[in-house]
C-alpha positions as a Markdown table, in Angstrom:
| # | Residue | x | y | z |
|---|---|---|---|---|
| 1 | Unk | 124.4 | 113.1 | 124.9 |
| 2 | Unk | 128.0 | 113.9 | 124.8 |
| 3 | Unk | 128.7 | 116.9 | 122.0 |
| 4 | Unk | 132.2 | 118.7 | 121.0 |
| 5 | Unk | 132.2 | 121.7 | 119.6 |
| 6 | Unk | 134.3 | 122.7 | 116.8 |
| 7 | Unk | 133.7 | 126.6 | 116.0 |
| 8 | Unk | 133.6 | 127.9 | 112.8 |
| 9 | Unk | 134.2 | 125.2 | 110.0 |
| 10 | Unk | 134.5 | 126.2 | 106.0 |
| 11 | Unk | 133.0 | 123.8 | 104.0 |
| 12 | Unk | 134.5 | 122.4 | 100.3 |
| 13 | Unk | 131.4 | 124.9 | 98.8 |
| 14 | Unk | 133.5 | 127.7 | 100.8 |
| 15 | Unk | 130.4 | 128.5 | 102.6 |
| 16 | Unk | 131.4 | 128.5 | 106.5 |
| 17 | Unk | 129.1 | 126.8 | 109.1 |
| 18 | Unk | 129.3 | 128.7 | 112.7 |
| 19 | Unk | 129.5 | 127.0 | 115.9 |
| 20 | Unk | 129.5 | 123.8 | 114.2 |
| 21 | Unk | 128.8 | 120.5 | 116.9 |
| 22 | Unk | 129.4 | 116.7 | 116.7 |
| 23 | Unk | 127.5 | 114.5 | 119.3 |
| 24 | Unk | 129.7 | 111.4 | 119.8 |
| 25 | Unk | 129.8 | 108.0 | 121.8 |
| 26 | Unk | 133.5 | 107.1 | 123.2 |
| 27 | Unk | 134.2 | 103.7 | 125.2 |
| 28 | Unk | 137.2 | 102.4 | 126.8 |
| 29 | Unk | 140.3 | 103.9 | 128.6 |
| 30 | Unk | 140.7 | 107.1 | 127.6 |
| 31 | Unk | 144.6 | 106.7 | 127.9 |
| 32 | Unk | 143.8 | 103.7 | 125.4 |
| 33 | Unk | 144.7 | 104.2 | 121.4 |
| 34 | Unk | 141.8 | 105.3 | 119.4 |
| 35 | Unk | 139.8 | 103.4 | 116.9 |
| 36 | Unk | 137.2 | 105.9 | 115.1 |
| 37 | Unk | 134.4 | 103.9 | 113.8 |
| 38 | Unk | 132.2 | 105.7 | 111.1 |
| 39 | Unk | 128.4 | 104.9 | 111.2 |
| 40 | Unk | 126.1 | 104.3 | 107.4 |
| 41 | Unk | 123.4 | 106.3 | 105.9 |
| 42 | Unk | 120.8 | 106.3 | 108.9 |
| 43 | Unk | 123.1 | 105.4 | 111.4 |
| 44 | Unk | 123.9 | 107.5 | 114.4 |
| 45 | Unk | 127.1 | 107.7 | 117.3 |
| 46 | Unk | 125.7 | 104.7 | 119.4 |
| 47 | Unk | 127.3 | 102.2 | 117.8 |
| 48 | Unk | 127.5 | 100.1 | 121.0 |
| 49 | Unk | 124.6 | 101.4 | 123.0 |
| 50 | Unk | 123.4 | 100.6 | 126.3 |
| 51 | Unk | 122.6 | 97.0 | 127.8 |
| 52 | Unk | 119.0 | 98.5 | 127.2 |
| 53 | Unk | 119.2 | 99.5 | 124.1 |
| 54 | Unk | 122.3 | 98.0 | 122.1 |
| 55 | Unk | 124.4 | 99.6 | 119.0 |
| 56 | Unk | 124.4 | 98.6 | 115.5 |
| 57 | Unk | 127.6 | 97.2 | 116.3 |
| 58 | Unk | 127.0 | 96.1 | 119.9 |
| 59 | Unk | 128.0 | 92.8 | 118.1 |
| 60 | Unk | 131.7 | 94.0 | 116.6 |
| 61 | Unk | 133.3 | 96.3 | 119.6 |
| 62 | Unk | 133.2 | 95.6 | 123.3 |
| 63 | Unk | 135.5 | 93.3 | 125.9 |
| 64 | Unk | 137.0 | 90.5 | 123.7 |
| 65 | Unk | 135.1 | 91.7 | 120.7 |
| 66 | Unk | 136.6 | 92.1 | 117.5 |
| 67 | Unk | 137.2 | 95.8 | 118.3 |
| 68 | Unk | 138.3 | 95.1 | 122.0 |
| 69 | Unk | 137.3 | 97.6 | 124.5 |
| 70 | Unk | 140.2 | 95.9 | 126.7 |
| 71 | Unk | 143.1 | 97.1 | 124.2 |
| 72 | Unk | 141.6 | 100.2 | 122.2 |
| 73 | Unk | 138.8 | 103.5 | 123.2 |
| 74 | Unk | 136.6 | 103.4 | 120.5 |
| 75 | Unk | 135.1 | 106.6 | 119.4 |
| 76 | Unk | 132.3 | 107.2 | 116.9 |
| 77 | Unk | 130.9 | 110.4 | 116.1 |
| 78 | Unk | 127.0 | 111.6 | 114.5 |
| 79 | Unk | 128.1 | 112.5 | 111.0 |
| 80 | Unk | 127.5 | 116.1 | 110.1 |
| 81 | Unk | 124.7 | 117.4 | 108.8 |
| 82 | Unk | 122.7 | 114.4 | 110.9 |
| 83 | Unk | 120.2 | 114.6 | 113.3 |
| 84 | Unk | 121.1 | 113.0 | 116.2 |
| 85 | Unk | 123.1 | 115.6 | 118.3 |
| 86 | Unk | 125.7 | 117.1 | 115.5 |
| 87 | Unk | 125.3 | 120.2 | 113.6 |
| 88 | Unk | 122.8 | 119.5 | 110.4 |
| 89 | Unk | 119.3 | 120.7 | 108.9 |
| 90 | Unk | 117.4 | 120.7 | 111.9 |
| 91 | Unk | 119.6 | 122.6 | 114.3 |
| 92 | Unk | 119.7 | 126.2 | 115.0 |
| 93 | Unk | 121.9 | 128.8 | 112.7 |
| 94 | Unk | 123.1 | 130.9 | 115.0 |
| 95 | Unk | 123.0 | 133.6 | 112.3 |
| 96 | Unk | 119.3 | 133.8 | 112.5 |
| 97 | Unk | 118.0 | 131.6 | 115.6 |
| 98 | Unk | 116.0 | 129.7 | 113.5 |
| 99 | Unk | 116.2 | 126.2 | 112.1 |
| 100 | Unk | 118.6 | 126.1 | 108.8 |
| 101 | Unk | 116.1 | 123.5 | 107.3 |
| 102 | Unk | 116.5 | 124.1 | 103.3 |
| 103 | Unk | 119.1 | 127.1 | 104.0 |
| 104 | Unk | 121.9 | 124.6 | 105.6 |
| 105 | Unk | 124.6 | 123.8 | 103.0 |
| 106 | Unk | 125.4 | 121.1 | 100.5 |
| 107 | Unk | 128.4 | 118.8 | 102.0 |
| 108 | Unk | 130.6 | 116.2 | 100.9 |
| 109 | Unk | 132.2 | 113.1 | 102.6 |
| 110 | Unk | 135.5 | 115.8 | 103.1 |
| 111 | Unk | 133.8 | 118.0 | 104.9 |
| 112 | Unk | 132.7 | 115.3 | 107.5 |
| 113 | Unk | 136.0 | 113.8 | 107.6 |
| 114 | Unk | 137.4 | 117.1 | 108.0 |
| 115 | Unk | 134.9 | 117.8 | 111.0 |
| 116 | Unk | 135.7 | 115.0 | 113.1 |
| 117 | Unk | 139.4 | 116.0 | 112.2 |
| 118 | Unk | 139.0 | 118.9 | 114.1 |
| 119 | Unk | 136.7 | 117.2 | 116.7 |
| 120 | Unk | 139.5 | 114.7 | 117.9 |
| 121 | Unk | 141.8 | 117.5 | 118.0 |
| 122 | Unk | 139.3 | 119.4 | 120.4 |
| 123 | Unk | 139.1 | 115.6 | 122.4 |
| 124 | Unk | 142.4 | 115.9 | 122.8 |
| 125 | Unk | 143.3 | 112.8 | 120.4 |
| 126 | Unk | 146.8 | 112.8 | 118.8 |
| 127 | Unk | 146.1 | 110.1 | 116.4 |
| 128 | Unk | 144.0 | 107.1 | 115.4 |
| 129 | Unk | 145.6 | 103.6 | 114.9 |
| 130 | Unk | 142.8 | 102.9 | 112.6 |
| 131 | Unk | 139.3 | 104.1 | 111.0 |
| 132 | Unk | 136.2 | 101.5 | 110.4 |
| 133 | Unk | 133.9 | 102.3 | 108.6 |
| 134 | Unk | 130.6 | 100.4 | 106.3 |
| 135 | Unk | 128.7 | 101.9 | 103.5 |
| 136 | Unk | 128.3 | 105.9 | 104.1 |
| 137 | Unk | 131.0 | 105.4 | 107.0 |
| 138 | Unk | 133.2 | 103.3 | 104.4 |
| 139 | Unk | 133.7 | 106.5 | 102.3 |
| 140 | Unk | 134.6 | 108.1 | 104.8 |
| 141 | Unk | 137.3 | 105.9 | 105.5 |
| 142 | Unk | 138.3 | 105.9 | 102.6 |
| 143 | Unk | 138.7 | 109.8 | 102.8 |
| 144 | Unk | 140.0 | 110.1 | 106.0 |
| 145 | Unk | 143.2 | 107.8 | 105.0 |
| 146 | Unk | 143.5 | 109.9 | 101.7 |
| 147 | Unk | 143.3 | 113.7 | 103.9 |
| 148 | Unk | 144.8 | 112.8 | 107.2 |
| 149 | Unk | 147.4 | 109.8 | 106.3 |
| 150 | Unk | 149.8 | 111.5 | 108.7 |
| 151 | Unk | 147.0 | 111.2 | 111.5 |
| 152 | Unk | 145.9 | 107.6 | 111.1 |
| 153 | Unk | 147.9 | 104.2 | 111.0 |
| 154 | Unk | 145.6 | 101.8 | 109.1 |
| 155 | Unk | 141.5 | 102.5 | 107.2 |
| 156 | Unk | 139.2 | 99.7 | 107.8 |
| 157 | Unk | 136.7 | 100.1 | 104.7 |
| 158 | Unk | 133.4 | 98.1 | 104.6 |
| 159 | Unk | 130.9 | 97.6 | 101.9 |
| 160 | Unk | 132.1 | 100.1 | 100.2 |
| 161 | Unk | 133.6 | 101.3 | 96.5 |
| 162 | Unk | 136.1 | 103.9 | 96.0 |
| 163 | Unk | 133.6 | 105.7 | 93.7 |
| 164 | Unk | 129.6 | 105.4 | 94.5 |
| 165 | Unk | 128.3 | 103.4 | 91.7 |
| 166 | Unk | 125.6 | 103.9 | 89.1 |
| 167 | Unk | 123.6 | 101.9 | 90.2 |
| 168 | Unk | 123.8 | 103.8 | 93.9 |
| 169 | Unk | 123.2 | 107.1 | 92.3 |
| 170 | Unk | 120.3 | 105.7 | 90.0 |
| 171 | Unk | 118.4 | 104.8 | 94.2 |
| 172 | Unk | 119.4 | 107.9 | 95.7 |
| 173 | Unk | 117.8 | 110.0 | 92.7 |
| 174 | Unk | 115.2 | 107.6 | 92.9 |
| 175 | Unk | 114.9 | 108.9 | 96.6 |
| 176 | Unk | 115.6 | 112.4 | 96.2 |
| 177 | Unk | 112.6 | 112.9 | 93.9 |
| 178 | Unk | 110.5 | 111.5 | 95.9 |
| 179 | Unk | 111.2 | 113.5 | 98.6 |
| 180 | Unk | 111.4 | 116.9 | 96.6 |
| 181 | Unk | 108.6 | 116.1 | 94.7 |
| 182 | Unk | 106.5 | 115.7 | 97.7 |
| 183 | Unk | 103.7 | 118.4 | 98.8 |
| 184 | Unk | 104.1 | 118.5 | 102.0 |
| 185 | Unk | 108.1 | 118.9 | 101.9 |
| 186 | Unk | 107.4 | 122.4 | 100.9 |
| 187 | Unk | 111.4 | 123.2 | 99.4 |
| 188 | Unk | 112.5 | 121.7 | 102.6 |
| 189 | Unk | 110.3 | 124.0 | 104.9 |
| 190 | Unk | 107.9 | 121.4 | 106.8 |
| 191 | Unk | 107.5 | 121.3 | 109.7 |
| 192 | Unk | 107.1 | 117.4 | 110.5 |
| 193 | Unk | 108.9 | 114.5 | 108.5 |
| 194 | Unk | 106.3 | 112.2 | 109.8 |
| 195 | Unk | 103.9 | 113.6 | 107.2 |
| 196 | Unk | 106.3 | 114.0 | 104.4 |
| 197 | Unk | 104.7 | 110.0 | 102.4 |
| 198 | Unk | 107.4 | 111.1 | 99.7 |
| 199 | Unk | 110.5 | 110.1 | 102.7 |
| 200 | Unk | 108.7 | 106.9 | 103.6 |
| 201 | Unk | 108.5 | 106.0 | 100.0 |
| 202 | Unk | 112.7 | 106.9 | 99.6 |
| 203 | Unk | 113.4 | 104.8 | 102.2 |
| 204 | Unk | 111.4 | 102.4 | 100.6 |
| 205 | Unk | 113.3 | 102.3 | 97.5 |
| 206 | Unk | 116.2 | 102.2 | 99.5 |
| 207 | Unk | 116.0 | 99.4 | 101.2 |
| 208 | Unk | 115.2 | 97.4 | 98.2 |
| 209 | Unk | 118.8 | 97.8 | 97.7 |
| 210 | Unk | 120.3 | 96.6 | 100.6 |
| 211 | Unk | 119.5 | 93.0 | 100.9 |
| 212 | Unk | 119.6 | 90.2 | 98.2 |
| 213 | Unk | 116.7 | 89.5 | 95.9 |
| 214 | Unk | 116.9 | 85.6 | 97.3 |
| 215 | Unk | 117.0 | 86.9 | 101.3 |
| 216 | Unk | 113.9 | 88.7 | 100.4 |
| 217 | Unk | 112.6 | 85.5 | 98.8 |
| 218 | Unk | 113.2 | 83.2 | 101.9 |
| 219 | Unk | 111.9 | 85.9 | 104.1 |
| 220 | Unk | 109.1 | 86.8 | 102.6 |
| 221 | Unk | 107.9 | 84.4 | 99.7 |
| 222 | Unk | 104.0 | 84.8 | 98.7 |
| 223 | Unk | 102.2 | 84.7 | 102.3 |
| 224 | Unk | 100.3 | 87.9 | 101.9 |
| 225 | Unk | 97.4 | 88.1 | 100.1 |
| 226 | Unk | 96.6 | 89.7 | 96.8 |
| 227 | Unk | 95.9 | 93.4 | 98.6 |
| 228 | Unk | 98.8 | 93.1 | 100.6 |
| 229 | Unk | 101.9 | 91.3 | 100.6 |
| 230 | Unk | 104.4 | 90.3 | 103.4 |
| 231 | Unk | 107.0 | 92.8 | 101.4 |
| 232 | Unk | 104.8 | 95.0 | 100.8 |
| 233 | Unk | 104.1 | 95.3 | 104.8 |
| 234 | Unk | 107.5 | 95.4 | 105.6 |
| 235 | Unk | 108.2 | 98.1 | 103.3 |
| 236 | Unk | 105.5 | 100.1 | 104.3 |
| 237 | Unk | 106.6 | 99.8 | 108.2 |
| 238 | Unk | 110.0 | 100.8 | 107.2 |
| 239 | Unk | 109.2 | 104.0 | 105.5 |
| 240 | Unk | 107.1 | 105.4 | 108.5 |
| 241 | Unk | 110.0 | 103.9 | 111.3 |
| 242 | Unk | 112.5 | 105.6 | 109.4 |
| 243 | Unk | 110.5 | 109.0 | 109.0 |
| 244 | Unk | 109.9 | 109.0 | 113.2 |
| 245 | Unk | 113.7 | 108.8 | 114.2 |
| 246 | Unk | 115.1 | 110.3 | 111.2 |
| 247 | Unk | 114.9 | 113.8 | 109.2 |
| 248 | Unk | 114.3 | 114.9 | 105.2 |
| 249 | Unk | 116.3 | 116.9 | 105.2 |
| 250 | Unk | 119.7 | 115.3 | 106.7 |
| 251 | Unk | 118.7 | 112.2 | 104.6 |
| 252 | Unk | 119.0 | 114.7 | 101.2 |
| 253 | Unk | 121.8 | 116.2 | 102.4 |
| 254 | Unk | 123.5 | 112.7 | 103.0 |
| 255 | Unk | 122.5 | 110.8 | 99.8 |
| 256 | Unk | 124.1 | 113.8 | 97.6 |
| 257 | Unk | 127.2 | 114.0 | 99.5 |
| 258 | Unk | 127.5 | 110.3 | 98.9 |
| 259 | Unk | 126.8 | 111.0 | 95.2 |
| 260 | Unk | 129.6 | 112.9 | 95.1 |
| 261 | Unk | 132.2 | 110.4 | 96.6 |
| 262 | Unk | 135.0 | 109.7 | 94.0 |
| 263 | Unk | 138.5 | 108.8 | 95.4 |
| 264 | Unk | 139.2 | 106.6 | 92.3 |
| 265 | Unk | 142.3 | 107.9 | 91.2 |
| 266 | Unk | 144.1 | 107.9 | 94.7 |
| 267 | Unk | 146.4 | 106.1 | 96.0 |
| 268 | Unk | 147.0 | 106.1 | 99.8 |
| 269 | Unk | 150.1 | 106.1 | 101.6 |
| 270 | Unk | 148.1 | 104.1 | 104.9 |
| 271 | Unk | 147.5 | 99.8 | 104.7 |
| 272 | Unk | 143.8 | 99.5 | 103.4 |
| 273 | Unk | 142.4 | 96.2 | 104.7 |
| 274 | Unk | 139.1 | 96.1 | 103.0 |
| 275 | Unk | 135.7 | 93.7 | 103.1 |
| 276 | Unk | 133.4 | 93.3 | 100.2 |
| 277 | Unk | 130.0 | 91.6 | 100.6 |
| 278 | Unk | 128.6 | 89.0 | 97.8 |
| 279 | Unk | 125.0 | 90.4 | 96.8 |
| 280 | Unk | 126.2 | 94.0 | 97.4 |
| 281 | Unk | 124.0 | 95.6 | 94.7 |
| 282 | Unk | 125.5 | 99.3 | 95.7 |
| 283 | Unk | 128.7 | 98.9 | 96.9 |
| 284 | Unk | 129.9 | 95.5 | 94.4 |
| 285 | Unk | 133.9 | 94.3 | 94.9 |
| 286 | Unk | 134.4 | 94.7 | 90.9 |
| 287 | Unk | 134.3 | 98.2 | 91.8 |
| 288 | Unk | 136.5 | 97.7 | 94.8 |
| 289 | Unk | 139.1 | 95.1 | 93.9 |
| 290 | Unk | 140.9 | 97.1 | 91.0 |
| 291 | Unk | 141.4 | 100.1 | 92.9 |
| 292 | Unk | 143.1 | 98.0 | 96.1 |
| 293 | Unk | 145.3 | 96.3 | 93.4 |
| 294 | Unk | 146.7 | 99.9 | 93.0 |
| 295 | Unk | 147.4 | 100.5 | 96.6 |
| 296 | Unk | 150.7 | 100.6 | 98.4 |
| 297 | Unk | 149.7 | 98.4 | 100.9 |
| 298 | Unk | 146.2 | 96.2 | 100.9 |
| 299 | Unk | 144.4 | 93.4 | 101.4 |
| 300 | Unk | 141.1 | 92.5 | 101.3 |
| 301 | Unk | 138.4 | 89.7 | 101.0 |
| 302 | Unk | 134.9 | 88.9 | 99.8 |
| 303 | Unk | 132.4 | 87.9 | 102.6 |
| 304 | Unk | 129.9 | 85.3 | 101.1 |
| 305 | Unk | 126.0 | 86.4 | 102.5 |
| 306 | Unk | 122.7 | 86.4 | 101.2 |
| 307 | Unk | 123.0 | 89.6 | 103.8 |
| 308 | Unk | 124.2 | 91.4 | 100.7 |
| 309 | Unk | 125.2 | 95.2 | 101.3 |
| 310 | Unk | 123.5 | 94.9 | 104.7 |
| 311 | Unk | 126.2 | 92.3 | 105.5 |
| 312 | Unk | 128.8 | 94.7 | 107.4 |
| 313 | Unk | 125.9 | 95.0 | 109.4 |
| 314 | Unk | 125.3 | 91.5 | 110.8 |
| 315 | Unk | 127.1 | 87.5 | 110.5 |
| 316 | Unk | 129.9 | 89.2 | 112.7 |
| 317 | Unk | 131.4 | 85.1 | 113.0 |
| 318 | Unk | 132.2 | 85.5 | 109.4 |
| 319 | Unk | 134.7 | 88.6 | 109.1 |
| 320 | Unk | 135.4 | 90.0 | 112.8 |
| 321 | Unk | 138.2 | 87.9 | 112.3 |
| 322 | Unk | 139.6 | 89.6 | 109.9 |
| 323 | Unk | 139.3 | 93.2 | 111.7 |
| 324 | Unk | 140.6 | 91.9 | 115.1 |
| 325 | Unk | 143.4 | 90.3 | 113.0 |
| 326 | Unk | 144.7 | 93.1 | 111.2 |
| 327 | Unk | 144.2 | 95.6 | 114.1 |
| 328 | Unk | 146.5 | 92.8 | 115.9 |
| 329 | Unk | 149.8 | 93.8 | 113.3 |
| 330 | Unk | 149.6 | 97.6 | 114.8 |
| 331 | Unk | 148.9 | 97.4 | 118.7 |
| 332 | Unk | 150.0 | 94.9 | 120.9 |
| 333 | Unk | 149.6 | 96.4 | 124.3 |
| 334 | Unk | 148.5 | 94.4 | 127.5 |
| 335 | Unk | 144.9 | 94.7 | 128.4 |
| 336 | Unk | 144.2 | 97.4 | 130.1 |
| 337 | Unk | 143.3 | 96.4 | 133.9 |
């Protein structure tokens, strides 16, 4: 695991996190310019992978992919307060050499921006032709082009709204209370998330919301029998997957820095070219479109998919197009050999 350390970083709340860490994944020729590509929720910094085990964007970003390894060095970073590799609940406070768990620090989408701002400084990157990012990662690109505009040349956002909706907020409270409200979670003291039933059931709710009521209808339809249904199965897997790779704590600390995401009232001085998905129950392009009518420069298109939110995530035939495209107007170098 590749990590870059940062030092001391003071947070938006003004508390200051020491020795502060991001594990991160970087592909391509290092002399190459930079794409930063900004994982969702649950996502980590292996958005390509291994051969063995592939990315969640294995499919966007490699040789002759949308994002071309060939032209660009493609760097993606473990959000803060995550728990694969970057500073976040379950790592070590150097102040007491114990885990933070419930002591480690509310955040917001600035202070991750601001953390990988520093962590491309300490990589030795100058600047970033662009930043990509879906869902979570969308508002962060949507806050890196309003605090670093002089840094970056272009923002890729993804299923994403330039405030988190309502109806986003209504889930992650929905998830938030479960997971608070649960025994076991002890204020955020346990020991194992494996046990904690109140996660599995967030994650639960979650991912009600991230697929179309009519994908869940073809998958699924009425197969089960009355004490079990096919979606009820799938639901249930879901929850305990996500509780094995994933921690309570990082996911609380996540879904209310998300809740806090409000950038309605900017307007940026970098291009915004900008993907809704049809179906996107969180994340939906009335939100979107209005505030891109107000930017300097932008353009943007709807994505028809029964996919809904989790569209960014898949059908890359239907809109890598559109990110190879645009990246196209800013870099034209030879490949690199």
């Amino acid at each position: 695991m590749k990590t870059v350390s940062i030092g001391s970083l003071t947070l938006d709340s003004a508390q200051v996190l020491d020795h502060a860490e991001l594990a991160y994944e970087r592909l391509g020729d290092e002399n190459a310019p930079v794409i930063l590509v900004c994982h969702a929720l649950t996502g980590d910094q292996y958005a390509v992978g291994t051969e063995q085990n592939p990315g969640w964007w294995a499919g966007m970003i490699g040789p002759g992919k949308s994002v071309d390894t060939t032209v660009f060095q493609v760097i993606t970073f473990n959000v803060l307060g995550g728990c694969h590799g970057s500073t976040g609940p379950s790592s070590v406070n150097p102040a007491t050499r114990q885990a933070y768990l419930a002591d480690f620090p509310t955040l917001t989408i600035r202070d991750m921006v601001r953390a990988e701002y520093y962590a491309l400084q300490k990589l030795g990157i100058k600047n970033l032709v662009g930043v990509i990012g879906g869902s979570l990662g969308g508002m962060k690109t949507l806050e890196w082009g309003k605090m670093y505009p002089e840094f970056i040349r272009t923002i890729f956002p993804l299923a994403v709204t330039p405030y988190y909706s309502d109806y986003g907020i209504a889930f992650n409270h929905i998830g938030i209370m479960a997971i608070e409200n649960d025994h076991d979670f002890n204020g955020g003291n346990y020991k194992d998330s494996t046990v904690l039933k109140g996660f599995e059931l967030a994650r639960m709710a979650g991912m009600v919301t991230y697929r179309s009521g009519s994908m869940f209808n073809q998958r699924f339809g009425r197969t089960g029998d009355a004490s079990e249904f096919d979606i009820q199965s799938y639901l249930n897997y879901q929850g305990k997957k996500l509780a094995v790779r994933f921690d309570a704590n990082s996911y609380l600390v996540l879904l209310k820095a998300m809740n806090t995401h409000d950038i309605k009232e900017a307007v940026l001085e970098v291009p915004v070219y900008s993907l809704s998905f049809t179906n996107d129950l969180l994340y939906p392009s009335e939100l979107t479109i209005p505030w891109l009518k107000k930017q300097r420069t932008a353009e943007w298109e709807i994505i028809k998919t029964e996919y809904g939110h989790d569209g960014f995530l898949t059908e890359f035939e239907k809109w890598g197009r559109f990110i190879s495209e645009k990246l196209k107007t800013f870099v034209l170098p030879e490949p690199i050999r």
